[in-house]
MDAnalysis code that builds the backbone (N, CA, C; Angstrom):
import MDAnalysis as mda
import numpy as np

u = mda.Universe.empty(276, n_residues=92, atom_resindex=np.repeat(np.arange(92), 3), trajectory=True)
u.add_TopologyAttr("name", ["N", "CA", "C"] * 92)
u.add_TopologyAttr("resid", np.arange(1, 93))
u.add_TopologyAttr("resname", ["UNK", "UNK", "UNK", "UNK", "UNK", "UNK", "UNK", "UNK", "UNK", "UNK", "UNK", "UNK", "UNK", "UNK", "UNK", "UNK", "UNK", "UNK", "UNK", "UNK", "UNK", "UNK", "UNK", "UNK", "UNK", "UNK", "UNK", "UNK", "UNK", "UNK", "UNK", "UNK", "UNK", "UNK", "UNK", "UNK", "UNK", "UNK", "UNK", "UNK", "UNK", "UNK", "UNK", "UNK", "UNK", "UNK", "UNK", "UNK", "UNK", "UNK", "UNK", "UNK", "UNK", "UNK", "UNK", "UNK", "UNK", "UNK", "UNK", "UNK", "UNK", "UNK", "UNK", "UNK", "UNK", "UNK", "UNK", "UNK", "UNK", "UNK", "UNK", "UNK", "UNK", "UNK", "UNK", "UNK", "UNK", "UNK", "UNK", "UNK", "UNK", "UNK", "UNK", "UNK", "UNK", "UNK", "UNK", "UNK", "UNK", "UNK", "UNK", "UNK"])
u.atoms.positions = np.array([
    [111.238, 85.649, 121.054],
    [112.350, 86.142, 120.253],
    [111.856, 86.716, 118.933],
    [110.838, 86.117, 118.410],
    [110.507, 86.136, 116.976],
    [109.525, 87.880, 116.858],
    [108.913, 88.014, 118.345],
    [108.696, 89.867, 118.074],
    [109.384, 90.304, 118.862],
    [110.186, 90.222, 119.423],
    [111.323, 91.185, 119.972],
    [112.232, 91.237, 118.895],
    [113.111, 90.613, 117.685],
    [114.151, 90.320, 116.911],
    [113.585, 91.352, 115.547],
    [112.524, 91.170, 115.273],
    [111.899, 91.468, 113.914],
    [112.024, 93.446, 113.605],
    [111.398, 93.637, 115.304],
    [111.699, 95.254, 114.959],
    [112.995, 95.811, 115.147],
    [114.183, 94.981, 115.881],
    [115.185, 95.623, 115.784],
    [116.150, 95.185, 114.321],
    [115.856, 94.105, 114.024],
    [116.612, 94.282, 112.380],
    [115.589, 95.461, 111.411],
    [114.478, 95.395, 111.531],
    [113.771, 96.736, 110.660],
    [114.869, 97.764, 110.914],
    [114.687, 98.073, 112.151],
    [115.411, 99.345, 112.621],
    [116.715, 99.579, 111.693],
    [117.741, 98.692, 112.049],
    [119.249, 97.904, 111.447],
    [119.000, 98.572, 110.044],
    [118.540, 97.571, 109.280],
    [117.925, 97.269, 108.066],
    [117.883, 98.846, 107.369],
    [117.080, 99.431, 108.151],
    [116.448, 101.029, 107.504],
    [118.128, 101.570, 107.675],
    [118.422, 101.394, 108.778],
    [120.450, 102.595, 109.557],
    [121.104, 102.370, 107.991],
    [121.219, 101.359, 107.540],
    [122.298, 100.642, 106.836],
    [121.975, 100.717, 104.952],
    [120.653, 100.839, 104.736],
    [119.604, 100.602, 103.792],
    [121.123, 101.338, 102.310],
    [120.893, 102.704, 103.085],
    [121.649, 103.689, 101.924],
    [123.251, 103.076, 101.779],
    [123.786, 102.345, 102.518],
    [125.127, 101.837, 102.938],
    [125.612, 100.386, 102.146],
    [124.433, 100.020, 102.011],
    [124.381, 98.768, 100.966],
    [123.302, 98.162, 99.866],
    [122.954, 99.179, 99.429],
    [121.773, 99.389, 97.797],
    [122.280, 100.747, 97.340],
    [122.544, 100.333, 96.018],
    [122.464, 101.599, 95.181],
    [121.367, 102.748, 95.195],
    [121.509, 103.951, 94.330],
    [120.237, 104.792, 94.204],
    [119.863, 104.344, 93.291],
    [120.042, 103.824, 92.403],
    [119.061, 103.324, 90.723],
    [118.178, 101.960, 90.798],
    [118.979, 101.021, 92.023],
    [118.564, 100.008, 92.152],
    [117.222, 100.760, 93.236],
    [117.557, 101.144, 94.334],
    [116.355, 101.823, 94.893],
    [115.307, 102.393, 93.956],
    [115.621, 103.330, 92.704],
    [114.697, 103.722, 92.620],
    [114.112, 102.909, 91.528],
    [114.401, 101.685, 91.355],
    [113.420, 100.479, 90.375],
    [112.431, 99.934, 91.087],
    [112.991, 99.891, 92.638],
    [111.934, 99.173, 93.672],
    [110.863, 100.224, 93.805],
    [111.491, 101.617, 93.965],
    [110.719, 102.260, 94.346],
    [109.334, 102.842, 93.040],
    [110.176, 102.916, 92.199],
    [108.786, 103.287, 90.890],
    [108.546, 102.521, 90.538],
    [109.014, 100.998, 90.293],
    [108.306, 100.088, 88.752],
    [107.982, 98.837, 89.475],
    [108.180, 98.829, 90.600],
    [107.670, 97.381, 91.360],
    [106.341, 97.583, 91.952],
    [105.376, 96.824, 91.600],
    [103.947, 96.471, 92.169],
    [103.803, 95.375, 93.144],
    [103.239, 95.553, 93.992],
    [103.212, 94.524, 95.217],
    [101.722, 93.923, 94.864],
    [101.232, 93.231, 95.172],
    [99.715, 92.655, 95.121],
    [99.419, 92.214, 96.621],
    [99.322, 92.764, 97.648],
    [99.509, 91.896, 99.055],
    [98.096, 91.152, 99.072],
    [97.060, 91.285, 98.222],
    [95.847, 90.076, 98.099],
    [95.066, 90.521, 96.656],
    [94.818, 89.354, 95.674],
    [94.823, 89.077, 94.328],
    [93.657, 90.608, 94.425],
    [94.338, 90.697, 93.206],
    [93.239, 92.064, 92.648],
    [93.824, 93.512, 93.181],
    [95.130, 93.725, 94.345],
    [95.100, 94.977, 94.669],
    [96.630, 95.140, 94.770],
    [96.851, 96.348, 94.318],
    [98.411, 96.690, 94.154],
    [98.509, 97.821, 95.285],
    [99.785, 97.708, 95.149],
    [99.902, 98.807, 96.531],
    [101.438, 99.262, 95.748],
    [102.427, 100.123, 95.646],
    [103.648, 100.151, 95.549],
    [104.904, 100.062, 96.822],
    [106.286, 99.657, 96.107],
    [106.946, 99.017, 96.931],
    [107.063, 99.940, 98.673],
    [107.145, 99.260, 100.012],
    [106.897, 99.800, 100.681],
    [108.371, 99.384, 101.843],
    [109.313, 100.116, 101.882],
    [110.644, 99.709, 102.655],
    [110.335, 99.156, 104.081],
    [109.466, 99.834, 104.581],
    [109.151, 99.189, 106.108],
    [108.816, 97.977, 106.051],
    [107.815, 97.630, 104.923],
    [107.453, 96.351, 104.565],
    [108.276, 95.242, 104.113],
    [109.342, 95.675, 103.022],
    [110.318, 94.724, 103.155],
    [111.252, 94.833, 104.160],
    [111.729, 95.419, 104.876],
    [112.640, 94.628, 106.191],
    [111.556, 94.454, 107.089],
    [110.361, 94.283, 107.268],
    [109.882, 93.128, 107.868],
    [109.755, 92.159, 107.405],
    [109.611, 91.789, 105.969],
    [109.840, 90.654, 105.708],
    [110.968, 89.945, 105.238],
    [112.022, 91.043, 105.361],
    [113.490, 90.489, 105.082],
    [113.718, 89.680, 106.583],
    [113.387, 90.343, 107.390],
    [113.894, 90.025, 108.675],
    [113.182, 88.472, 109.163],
    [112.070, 88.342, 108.724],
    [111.773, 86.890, 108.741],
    [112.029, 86.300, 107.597],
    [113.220, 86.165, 106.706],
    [113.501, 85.240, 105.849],
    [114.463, 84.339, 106.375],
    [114.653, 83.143, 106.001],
    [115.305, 81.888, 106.927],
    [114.525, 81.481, 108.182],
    [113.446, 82.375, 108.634],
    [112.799, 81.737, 109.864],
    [111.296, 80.960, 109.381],
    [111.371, 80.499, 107.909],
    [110.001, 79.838, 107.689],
    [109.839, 78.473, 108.170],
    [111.014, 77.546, 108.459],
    [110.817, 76.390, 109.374],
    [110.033, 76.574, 110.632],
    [109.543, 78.073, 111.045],
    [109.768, 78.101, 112.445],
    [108.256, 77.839, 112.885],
    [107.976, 77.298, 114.174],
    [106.100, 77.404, 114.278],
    [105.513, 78.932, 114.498],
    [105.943, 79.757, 114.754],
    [105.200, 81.517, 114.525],
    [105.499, 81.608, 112.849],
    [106.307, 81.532, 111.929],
    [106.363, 81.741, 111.057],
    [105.240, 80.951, 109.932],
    [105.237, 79.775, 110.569],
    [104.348, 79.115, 110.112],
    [102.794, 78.867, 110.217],
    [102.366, 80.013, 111.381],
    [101.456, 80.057, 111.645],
    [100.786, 81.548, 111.435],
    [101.649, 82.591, 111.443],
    [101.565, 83.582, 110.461],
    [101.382, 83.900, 108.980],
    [102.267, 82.775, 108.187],
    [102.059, 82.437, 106.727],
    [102.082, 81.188, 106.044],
    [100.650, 80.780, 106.583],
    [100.114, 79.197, 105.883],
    [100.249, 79.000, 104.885],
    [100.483, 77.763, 104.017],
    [101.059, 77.669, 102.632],
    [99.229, 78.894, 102.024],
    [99.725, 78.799, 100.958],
    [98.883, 79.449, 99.578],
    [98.079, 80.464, 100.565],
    [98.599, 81.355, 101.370],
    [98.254, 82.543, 101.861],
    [98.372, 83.707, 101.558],
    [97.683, 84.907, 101.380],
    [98.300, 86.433, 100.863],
    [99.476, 86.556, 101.719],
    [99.419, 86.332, 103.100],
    [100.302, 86.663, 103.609],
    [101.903, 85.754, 103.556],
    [101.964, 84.908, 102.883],
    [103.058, 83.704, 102.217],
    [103.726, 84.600, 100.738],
    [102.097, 85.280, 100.182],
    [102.540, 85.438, 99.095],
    [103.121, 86.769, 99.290],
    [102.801, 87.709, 100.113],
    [103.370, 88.976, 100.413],
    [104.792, 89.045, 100.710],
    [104.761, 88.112, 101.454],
    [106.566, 87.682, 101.969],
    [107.481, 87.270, 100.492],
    [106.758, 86.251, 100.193],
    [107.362, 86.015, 98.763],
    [108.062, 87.025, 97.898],
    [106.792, 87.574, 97.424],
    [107.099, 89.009, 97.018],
    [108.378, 89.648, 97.292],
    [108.136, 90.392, 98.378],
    [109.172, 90.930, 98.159],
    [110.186, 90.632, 98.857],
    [110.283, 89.258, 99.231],
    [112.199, 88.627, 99.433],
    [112.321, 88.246, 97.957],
    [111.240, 88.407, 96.767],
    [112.449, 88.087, 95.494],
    [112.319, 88.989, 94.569],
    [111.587, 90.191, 94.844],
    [111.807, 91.328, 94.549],
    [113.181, 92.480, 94.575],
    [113.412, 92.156, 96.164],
    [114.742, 92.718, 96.856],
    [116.033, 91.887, 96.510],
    [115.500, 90.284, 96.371],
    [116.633, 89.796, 95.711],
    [116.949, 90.143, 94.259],
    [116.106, 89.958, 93.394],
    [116.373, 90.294, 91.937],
    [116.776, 91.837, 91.914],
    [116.571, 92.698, 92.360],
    [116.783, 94.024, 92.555],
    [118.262, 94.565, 92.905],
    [117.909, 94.365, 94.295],
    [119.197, 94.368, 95.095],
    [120.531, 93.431, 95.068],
    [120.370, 92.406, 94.811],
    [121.652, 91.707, 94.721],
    [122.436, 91.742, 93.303],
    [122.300, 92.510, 92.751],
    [123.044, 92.868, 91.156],
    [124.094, 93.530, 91.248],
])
């Protein structure tokens, strides 16, 4: 379920994107947010990237989730990122 589910909310996620975020709020994510996906390297904000990791938020109890992003991992911290990026952003 957990890779069959993930690319069809991306998909969702992207249909709907313009339907429920502003343009100003988009374009804060899009110019002034820095991602670090491993210490020392920035990348800027990347939409495909957050609805994949929107789409696994609430599934961190799960054993793929948990075995994908081990505590104190780049990849824990990547997720992190930007589910509270998109939250502080987007939910205003």
């Amino acid at each position: 379920m957990y890779d069959k589910m993930i690319p069809v909310m991306q998909r969702i996620l992207s249909e709907i994107r313009d339907k429920v975020t502003t343009s100003p709020k988009r374009a804060i994510l899009e110019n002034d947010v820095v991602i670090h996906p491993i210490p020392l390297i920035s990348t800027s904000w990347n939409w495909n990237d957050y609805y994949f990791n929107l789409s696994q938020n609430g599934l961190d109890q799960t054993s793929c989730f948990i075995e994908d992003h081990p505590d104190n991992s780049n990849a824990l911290s990547l997720f992190n990122q930007y589910i509270n990026h998109g939250h502080n952003e987007l939910d205003k």
